[in-house]
C-alpha distance (Angstrom), angle and dihedral (degrees) to the residues before:
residue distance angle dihedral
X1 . . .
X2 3.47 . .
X3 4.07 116.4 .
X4 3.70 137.0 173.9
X5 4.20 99.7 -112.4
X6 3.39 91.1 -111.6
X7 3.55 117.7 36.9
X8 4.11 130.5 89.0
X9 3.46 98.4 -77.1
X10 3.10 97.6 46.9
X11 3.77 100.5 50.0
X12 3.99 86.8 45.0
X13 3.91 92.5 51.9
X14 3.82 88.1 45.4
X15 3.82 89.6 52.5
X16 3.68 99.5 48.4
X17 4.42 89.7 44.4
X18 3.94 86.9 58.6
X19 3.73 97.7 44.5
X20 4.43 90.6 45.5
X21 3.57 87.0 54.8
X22 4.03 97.4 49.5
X23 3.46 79.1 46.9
X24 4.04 100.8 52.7
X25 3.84 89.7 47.1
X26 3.67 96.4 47.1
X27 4.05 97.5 -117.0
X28 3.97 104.0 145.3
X29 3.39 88.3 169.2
X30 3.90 98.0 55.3
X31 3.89 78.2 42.1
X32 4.05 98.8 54.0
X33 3.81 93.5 42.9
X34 4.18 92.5 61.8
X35 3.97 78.4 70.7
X36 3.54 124.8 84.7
X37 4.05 136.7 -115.1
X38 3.44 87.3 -98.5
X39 4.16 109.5 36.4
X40 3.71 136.9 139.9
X41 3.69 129.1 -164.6
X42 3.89 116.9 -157.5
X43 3.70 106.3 -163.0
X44 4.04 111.1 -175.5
X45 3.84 99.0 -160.5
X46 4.05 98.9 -60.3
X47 3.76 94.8 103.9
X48 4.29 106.8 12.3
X49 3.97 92.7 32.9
X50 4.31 76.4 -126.6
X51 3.27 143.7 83.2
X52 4.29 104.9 -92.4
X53 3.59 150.9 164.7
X54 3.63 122.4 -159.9
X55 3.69 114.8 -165.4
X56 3.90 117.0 -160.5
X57 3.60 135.9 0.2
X58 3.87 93.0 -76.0
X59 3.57 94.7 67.2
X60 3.75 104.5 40.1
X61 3.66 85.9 50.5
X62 3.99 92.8 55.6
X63 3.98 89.9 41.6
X64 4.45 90.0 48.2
X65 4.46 79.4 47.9
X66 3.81 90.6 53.0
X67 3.49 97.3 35.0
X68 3.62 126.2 29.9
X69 4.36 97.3 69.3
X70 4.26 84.6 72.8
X71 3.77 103.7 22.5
X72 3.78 91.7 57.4
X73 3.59 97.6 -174.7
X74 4.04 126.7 -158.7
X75 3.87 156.6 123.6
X76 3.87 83.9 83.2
X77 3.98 107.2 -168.5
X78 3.65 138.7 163.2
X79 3.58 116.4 -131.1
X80 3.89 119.5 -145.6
X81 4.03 125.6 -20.0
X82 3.78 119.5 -32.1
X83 3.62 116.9 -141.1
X84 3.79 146.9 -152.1
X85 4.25 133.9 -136.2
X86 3.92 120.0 157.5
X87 4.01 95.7 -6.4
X88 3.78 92.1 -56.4
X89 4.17 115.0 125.3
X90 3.31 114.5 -163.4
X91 4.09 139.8 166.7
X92 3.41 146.3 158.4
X93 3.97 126.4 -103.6
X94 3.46 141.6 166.5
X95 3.54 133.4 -140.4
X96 4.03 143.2 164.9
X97 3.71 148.4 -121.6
X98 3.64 142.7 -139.3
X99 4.50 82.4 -107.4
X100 3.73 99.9 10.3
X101 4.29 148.0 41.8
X102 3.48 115.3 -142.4
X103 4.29 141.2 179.9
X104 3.56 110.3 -146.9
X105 4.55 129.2 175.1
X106 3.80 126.4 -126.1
X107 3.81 126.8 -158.2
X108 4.27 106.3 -169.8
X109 3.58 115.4 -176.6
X110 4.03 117.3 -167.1
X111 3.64 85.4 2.4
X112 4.15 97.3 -55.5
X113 2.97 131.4 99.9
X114 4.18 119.6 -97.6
X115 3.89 93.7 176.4
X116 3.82 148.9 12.6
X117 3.48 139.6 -172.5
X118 3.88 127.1 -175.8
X119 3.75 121.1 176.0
X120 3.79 126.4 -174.2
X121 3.95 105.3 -128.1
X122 3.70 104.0 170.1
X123 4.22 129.9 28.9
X124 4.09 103.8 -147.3
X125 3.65 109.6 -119.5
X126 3.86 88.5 26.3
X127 3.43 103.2 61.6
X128 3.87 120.0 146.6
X129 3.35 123.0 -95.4
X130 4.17 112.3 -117.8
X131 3.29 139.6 131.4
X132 3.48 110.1 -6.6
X133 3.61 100.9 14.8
X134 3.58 91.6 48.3
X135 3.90 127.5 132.8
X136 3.36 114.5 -78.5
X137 4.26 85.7 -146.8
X138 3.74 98.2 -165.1
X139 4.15 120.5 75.5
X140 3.74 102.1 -152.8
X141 3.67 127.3 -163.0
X142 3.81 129.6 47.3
X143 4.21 107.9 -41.3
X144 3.90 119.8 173.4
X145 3.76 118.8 -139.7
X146 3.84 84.9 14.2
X147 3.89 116.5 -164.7
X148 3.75 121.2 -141.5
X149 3.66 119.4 -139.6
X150 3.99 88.5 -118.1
X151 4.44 83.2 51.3
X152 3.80 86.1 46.9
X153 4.07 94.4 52.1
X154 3.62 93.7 44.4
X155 3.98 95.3 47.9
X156 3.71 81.6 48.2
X157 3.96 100.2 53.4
X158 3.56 89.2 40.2
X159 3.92 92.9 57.1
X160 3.85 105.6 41.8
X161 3.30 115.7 81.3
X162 4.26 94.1 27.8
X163 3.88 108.7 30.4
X164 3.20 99.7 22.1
X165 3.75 131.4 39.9
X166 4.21 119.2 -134.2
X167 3.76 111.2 -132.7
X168 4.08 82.4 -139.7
X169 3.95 136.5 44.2
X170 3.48 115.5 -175.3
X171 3.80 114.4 -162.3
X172 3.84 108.4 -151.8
X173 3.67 127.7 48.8
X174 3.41 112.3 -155.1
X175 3.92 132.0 97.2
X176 4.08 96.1 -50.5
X177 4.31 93.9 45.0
X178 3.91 85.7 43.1
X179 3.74 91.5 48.3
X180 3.81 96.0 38.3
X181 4.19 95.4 46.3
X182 4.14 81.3 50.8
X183 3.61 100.9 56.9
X184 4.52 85.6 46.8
X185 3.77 88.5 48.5
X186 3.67 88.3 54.2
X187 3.75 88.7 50.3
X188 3.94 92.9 46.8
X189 4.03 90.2 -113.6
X190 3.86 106.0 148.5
X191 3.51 106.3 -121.7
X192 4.04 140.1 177.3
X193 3.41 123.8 -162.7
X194 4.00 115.9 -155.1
X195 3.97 117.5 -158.0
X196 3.68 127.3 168.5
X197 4.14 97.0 -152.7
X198 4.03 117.3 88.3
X199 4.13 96.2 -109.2
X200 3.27 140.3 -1.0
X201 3.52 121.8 -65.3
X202 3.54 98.9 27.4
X203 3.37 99.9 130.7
X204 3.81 88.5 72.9
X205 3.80 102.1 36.7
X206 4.16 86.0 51.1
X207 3.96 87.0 64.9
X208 3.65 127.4 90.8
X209 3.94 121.4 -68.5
X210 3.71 108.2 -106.0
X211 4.12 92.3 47.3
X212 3.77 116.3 133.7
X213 3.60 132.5 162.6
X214 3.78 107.7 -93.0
X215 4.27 85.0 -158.5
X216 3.55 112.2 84.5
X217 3.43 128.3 -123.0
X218 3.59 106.4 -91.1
X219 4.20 92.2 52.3
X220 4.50 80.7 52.8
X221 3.87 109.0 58.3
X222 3.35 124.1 118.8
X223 3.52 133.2 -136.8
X224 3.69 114.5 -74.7
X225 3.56 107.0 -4.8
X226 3.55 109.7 48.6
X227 4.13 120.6 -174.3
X228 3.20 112.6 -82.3
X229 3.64 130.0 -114.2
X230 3.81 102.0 -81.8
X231 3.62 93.9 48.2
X232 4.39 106.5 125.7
X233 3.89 109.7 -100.9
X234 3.80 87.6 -116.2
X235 3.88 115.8 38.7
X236 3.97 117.6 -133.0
X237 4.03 107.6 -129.6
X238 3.98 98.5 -111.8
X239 3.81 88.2 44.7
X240 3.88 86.7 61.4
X241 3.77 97.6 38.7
X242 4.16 87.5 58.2
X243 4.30 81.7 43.1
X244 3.34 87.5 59.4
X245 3.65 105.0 41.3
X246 3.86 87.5 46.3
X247 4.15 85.3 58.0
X248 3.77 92.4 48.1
X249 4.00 85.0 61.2
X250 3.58 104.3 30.2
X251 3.98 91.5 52.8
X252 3.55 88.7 44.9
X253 4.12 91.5 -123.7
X254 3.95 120.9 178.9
X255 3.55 103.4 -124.1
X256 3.85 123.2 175.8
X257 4.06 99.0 -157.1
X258 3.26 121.3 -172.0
X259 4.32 93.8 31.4
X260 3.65 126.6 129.8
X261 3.97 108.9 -148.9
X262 4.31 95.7 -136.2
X263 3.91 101.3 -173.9
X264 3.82 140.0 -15.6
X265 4.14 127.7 -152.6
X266 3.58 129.8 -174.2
X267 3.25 128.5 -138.0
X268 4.02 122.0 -139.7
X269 3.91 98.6 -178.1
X270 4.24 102.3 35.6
X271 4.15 81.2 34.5
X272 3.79 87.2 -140.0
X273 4.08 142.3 100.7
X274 3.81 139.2 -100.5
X275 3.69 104.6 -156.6
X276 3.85 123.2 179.4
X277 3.32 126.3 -158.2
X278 3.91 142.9 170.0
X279 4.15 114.3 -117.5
X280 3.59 115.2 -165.3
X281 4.06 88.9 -50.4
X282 3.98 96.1 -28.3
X283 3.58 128.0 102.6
X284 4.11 109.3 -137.3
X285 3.58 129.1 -168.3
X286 3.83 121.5 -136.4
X287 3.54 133.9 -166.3
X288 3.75 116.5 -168.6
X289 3.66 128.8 165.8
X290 3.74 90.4 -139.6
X291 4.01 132.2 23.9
X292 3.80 126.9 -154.8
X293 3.82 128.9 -159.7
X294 3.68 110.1 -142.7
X295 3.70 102.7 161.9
X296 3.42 105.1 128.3
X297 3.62 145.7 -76.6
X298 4.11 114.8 -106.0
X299 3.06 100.3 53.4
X300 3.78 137.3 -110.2
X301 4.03 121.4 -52.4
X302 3.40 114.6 -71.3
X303 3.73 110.3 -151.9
X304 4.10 112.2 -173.4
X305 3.76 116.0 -136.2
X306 4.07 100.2 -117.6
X307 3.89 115.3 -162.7
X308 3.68 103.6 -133.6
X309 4.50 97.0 28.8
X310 3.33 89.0 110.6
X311 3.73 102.3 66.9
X312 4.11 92.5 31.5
X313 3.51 110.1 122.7
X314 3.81 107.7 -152.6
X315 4.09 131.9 64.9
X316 3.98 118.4 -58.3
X317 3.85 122.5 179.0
X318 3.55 140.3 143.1
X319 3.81 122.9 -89.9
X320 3.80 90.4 -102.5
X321 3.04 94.5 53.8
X322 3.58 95.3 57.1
X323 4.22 122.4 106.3
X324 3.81 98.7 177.8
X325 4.00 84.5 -134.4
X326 4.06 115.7 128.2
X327 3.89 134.0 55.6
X328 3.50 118.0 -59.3
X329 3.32 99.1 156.8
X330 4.09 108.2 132.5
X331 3.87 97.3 6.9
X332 3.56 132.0 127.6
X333 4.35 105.5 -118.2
X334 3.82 114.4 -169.3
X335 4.16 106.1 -164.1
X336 4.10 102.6 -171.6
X337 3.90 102.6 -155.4
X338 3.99 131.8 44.9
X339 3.74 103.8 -138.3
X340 3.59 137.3 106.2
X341 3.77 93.8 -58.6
X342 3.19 98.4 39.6
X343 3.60 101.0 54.5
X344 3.63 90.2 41.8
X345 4.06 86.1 56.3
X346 3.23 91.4 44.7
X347 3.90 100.3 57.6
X348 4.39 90.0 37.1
X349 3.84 75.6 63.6
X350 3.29 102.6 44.6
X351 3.64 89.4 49.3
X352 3.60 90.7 60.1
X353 3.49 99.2 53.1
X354 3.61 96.5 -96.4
X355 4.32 128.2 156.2
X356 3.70 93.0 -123.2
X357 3.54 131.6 -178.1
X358 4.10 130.3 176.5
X359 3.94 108.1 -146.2
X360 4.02 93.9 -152.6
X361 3.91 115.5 -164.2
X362 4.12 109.3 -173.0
X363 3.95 129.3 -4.5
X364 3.82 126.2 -51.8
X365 3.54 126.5 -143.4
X366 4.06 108.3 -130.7
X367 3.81 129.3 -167.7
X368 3.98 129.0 162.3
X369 3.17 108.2 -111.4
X370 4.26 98.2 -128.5
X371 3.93 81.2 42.5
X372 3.63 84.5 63.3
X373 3.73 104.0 36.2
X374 4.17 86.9 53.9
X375 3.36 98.1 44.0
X376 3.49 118.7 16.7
X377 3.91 92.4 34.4
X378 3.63 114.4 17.8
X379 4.14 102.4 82.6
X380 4.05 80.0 67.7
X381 3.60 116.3 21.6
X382 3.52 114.3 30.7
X383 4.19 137.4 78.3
X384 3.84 81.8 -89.5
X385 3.50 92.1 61.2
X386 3.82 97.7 41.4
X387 3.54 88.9 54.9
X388 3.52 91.7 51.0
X389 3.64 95.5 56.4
X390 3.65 96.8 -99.9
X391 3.73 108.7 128.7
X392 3.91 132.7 -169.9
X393 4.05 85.7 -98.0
X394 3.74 92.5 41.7
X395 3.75 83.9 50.6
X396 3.85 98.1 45.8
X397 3.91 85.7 53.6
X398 3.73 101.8 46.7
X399 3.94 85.7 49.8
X400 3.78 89.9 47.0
X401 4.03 87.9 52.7
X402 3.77 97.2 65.0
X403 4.06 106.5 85.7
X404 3.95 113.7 -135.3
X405 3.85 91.1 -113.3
X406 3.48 99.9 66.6
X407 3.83 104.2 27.8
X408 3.30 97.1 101.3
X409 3.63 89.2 63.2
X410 3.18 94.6 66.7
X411 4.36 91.4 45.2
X412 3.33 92.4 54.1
X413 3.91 99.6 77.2
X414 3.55 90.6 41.6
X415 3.46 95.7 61.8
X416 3.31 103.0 41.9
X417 4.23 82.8 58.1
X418 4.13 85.6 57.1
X419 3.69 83.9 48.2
X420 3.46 97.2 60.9
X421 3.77 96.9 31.2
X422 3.91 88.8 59.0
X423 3.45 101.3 28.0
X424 3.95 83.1 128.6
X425 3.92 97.2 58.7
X426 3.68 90.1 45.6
X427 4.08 100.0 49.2
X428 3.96 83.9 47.2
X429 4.10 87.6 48.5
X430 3.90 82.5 47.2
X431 4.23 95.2 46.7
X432 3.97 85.2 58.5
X433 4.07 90.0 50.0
X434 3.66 93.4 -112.9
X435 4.14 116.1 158.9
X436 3.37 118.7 -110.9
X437 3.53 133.6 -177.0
X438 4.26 126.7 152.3
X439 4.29 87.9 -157.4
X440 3.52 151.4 -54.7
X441 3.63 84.9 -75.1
X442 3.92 102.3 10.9
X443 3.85 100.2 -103.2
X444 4.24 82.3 123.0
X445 3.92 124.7 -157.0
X446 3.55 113.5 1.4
X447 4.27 101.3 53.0
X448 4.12 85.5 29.1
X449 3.79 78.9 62.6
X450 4.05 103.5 38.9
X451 3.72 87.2 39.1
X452 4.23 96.3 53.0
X453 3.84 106.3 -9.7
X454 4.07 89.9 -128.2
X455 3.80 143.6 52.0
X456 3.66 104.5 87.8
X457 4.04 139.6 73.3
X458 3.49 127.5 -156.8
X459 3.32 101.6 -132.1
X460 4.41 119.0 -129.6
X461 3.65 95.0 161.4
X462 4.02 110.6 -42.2
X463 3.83 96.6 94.2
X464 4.06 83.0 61.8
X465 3.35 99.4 60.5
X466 3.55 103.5 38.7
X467 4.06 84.8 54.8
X468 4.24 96.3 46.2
X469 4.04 94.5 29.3
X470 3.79 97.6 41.5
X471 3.76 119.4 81.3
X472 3.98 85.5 -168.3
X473 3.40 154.0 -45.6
X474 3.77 111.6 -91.1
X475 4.05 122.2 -155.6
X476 3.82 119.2 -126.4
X477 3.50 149.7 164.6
X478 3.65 149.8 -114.4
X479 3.63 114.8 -117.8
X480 4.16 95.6 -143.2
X481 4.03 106.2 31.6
X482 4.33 97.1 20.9
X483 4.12 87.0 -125.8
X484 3.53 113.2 172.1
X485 4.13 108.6 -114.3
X486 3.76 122.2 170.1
X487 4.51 121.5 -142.1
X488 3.73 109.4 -145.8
């Protein structure tokens, strides 16, 4: 590659030289001092076989000691042009392992580095098979006893699970199984997936009517086939339940519907799993080396204890458990909380010609949804972005880069931009005596969410209404514990 002395690229490729050759001659000090005062390394299973942050030169020091005899890493090489924004370098490179290659993105400032990310993205000897190295599908010639594909899948689904033991179980069949038990198909690793709904994608078509993603489409794809290019920005709940169920199929997936995973034991000595579960009526055995938990990410239901429930006469449920199908027109709906669901409950309500009030406890972060998609969003997943080069895996990475500890630094800005662009919304959100808050520390959605995995809504229309419908926000109290709540 041929770069000016000076610029980006340059400095990147220089970088990346000195820290192969500590590398090659075993010198993890000479290796740990190219970083800064301040540095992080996020290594995503290429060098620790984990998932792990290192903060400061200390600790990527220790991990390069333990590591670098059997990792053996080389052939370090930047890919494309680096750039440069606010005195931070940064570029992508590749690189390989003794068992694995990998790609991984450096951010240098003053000439150090600040952060680095390797990821493993292919295990030698177990590569993928695409393109090329495809299947050829089709056994030509003259074969006795000759299976078809469709004798081959059945044989298959009839012997995993009973016969034949599946080196992976995956609890959980929603969008994370689905997406994990693709990406081990593709690597030939038998796997079973175990889900207690009737299809796929059940776990979105169970929830209430007017759901939709509030992500857009380019944050949603999974791996291999993404949606294609007519697919709405923001995907209505059914439409991904049949997405998903279409997957399952298409990717040829073993997926135990309809089975209710009963108990799970590891084993120490045999270093493997007995996991029972409940199929259609029959208990099965299985006996899997290794045992994922894909049951979701919020949580189970959290149903508050309500003195009085017991003798209330009309319907109470959870949110989830919540269709948004019946007459509501001309009742009185209580919605206790004042995040996403809730608001979203709230307006399907509202719509209907429901009496609806939100019972809101503490402070709730707010952000317009196309405020967010343009400028919290749109650099990486967006049109913009795609035309720009950026795609969904580009994206995934250069989210992946930023270490925990500092990514609120780079929040912070952002939302005080949506403060100011919708300083309007929020003063008439204020008027009502609605509780706002962008953080603990103002760095808004994203940390509020890694931090506590609640307290914020992005707003598609709710925030509206409760600022022109709502005379205000009144204070109340609990009758057992005298917490403050607030009826909008």
């Amino acid at each position: 590659m041929n770069a000016c002395p000076n610029s980006p690229t340059s400095q990147a490729s220089d970088w990346l030289s000195q820290f192969g050759a500590a590398l090659d001659r075993q010198d993890v000090a000479a290796a740990a001092a190219l970083f800064a005062d301040e540095c992080y390394w996020r290594d995503l299973i290429s060098f620790t076989w984990n998932i792990k942050t290192l903060e400061g030169q200390h600790e990527i020091q220790a991990m390069l000691a333990a590591t670098l005899a059997h990792v053996q890493p080389g052939g370090w090489q930047i890919v494309g042009e680096a750039t440069e924004e606010n005195g931070v370098t940064a570029a992508w490179f590749t690189f390989e392992t003794a068992v694995a290659r990998g790609k991984g993105y450096l951010r240098l400032k003053s000439g150090k580095c600040w952060t680095l990310l390797t990821t493993a993205t292919d295990l030698k000897g177990f590569e993928e098979k695409h393109g090329p190295t495809r299947a050829v599908g089709a056994q030509h010639g003259i074969v006795k006893d000759r299976q078809t594909w469709l004798e081959r899948k059945t044989q298959e689904e009839a012997e995993l699970g009973y016969t034949k033991q599946p080196y992976c179980v995956i609890i959980g069949g929603g969008q994370g199984g689905i997406a994990l038990a693709a990406r081990l198909k593709r690597l030939e690793v038998p796997t079973l997936v175990v889900e207690r709904n009737a299809r796929p994608g059940d776990s979105w078509r169970n929830r209430y009517k007017s759901l939709c993603l509030h992500d857009p489409v380019w944050y949603d794809h999974l791996p291999y086939l993404p949606f294609p290019d007519h697919w709405p920005v923001f995907s209505p709940k059914d439409k991904i339940g049949d997405w998903l169920e279409m997957y399952t199929k298409v990717m040829e997936l073993n997926y135990w519907h309809s089975t209710v995973c009963c108990s799970a034991q590891y084993h120490a000595d045999s270093q493997d799993w007995t996991v029972t579960v409940e199929r259609e009526g029959e208990t099965v055995v299985l006996q899997p080396r290794h045992l994922v938990l894909a049951t979701g990410m919020s949580g189970m239901p959290n149903m508050p204890q309500i003195p009085g429930a017991e003798g209330f006469r009309g319907e109470q449920y959870h949110s989830s458990q919540f269709r948004g199908v019946g007459d509501y027109r001309g009742k009185k709906c209580v919605v206790l909380g004042s995040n996403n669901s809730a608001h979203d409950i709230c307006a399907a309500l509202w719509e209907q010609g429901a009496d609806v009030s939100m019972i809101q406890r503490s402070s709730t972060h707010v952000v317009r949804s196309d405020t967010l998609m343009e400028l919290g969003l749109g650099r990486l997943y967006s049109e913009k972005a795609i035309a720009a080069g950026i795609t969904t895996d580009m994206a995934d990475l250069l989210f992946a880069s930023i270490p925990y500890r500092i990514m609120h630094t780079f929040d912070i800005p952002l939302y005080q931009e949506i403060a100011k662009r919708d300083a309007d919304l929020y003063a008439s959100l204020e008027r009502v005596g609605f509780l706002l808050d962008f953080g603990d520390d103002g760095s808004g959605l994203f940390m509020k969410y890694l931090r506590r995995g609640s307290g914020y809504y992005i707003d598609v229309g709710a925030s509206d209404l409760i600022a022109t419908v709502v005379s205000n926000c009144t204070a109340a109290s609990t009758s057992s514990e005298s917490t403050p709540i607030r009826s909008c």
